[in-house]
TIRO-2110 file (N, C-alpha, C; in Angstrom, 1 decimal):
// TIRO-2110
-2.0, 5.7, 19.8, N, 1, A
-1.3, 6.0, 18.6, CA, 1, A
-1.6, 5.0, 17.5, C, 1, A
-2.0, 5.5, 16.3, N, 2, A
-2.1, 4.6, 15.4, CA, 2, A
-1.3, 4.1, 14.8, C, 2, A
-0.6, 3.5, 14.4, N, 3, A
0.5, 3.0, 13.5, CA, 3, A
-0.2, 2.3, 11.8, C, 3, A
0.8, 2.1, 10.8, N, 4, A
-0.2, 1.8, 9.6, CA, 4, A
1.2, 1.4, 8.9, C, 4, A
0.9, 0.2, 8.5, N, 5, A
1.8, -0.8, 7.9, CA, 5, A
2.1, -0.5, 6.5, C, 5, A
3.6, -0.2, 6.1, N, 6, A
3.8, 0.0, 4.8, CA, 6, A
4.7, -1.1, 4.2, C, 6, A
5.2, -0.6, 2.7, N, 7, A
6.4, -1.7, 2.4, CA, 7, A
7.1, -0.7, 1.9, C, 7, A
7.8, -1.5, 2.1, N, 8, A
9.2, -1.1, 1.3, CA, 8, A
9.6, -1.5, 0.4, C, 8, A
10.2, -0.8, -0.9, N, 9, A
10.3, -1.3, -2.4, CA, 9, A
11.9, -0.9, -2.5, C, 9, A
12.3, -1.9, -3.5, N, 10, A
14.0, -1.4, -3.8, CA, 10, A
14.1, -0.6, -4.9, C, 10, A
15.0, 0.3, -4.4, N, 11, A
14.7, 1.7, -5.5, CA, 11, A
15.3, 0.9, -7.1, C, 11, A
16.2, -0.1, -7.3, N, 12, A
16.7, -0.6, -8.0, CA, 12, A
15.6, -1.5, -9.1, C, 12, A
15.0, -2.4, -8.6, N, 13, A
14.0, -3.2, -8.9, CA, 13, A
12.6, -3.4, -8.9, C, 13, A
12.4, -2.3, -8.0, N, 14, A
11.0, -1.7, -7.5, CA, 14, A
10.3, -2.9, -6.7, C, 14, A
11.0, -4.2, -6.4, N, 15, A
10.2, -5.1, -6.0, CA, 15, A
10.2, -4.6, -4.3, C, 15, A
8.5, -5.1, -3.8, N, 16, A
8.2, -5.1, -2.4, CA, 16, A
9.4, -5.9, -1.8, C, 16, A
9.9, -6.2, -1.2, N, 17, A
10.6, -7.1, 0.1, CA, 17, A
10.4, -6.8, 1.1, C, 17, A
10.1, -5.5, 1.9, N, 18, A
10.0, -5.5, 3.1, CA, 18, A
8.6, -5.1, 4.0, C, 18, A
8.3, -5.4, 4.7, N, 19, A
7.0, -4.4, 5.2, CA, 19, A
7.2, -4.1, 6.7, C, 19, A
6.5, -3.3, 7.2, N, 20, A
6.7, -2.5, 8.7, CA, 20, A
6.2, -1.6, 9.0, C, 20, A
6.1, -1.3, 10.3, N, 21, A
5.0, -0.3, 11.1, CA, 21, A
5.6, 0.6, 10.9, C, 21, A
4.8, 2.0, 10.5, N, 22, A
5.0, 3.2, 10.8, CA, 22, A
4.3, 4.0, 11.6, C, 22, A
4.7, 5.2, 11.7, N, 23, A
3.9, 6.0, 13.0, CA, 23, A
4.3, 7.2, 12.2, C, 23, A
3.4, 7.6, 11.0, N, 24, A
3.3, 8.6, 9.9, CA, 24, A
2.9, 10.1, 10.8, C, 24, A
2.8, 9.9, 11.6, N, 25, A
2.4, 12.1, 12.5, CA, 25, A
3.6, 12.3, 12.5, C, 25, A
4.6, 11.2, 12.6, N, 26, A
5.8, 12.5, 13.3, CA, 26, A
7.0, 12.8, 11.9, C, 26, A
6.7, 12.3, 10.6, N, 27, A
7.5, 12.5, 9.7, CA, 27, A
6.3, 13.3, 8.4, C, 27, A
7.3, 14.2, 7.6, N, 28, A
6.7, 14.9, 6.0, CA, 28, A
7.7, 13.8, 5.5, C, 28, A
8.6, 13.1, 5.0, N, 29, A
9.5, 12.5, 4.1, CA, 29, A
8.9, 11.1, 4.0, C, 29, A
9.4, 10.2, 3.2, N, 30, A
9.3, 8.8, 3.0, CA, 30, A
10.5, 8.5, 3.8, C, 30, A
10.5, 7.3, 4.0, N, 31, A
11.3, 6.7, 5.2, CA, 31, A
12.0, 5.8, 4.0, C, 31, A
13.7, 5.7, 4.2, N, 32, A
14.7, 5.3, 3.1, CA, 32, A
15.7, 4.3, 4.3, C, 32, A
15.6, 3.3, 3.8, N, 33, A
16.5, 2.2, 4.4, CA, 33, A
17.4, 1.2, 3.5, C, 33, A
18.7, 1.3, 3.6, N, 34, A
19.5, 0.3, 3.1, CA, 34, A
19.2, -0.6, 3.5, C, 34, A
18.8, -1.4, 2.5, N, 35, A
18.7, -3.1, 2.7, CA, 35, A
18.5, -4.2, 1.9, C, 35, A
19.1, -5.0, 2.0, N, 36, A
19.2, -6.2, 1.0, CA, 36, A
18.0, -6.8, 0.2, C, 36, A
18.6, -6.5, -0.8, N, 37, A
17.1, -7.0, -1.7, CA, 37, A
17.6, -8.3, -2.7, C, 37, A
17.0, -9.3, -2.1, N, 38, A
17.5, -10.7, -2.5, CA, 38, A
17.1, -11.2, -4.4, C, 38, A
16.5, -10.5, -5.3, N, 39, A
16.2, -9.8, -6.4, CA, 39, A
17.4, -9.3, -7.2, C, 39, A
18.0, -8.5, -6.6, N, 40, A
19.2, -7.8, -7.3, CA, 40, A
20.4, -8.6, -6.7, C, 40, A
20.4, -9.4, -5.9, N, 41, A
21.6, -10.0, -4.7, CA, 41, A
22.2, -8.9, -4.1, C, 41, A
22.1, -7.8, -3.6, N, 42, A
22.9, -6.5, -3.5, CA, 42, A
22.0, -5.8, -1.4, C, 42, A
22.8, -5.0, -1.7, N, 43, A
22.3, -3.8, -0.6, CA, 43, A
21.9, -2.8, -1.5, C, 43, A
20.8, -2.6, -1.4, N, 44, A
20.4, -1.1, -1.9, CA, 44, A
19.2, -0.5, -1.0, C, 44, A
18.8, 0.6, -2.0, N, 45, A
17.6, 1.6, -0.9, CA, 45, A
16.7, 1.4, -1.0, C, 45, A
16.1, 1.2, -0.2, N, 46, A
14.4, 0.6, -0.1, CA, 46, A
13.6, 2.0, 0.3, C, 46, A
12.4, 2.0, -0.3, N, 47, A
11.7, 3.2, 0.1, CA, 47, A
10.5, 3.0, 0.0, C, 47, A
9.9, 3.4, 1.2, N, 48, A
8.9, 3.6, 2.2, CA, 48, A
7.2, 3.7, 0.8, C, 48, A
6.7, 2.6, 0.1, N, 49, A
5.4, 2.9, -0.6, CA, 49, A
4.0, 2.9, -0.1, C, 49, A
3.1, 3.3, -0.6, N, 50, A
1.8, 3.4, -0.1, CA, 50, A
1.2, 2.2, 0.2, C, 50, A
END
């Protein structure tokens, strides 16, 4: 199985903070995770970029 490393951006600030393996066959959506973005000092949604 391939997997293919993305980041994650805060929908708030657009900044990268996160990165992580995906395994893109078994999803059509972008992948949305609450998480702290040290930028805004907050919890917000981070989503899955190219």
């Amino acid at each position: 199985m391939a997997t293919k490393k993305v980041s994650l951006a805060c929908s708030v600030c657009g900044s990268r903070n996160y990165t992580t393996n995906s395994n893109a066959n078994n999803r059509t959506e972008r992948l949305e995770v609450k998480k702290f973005c040290r930028h805004c000092n907050q919890h917000t949604i981070h989503k899955e970029t190219k």
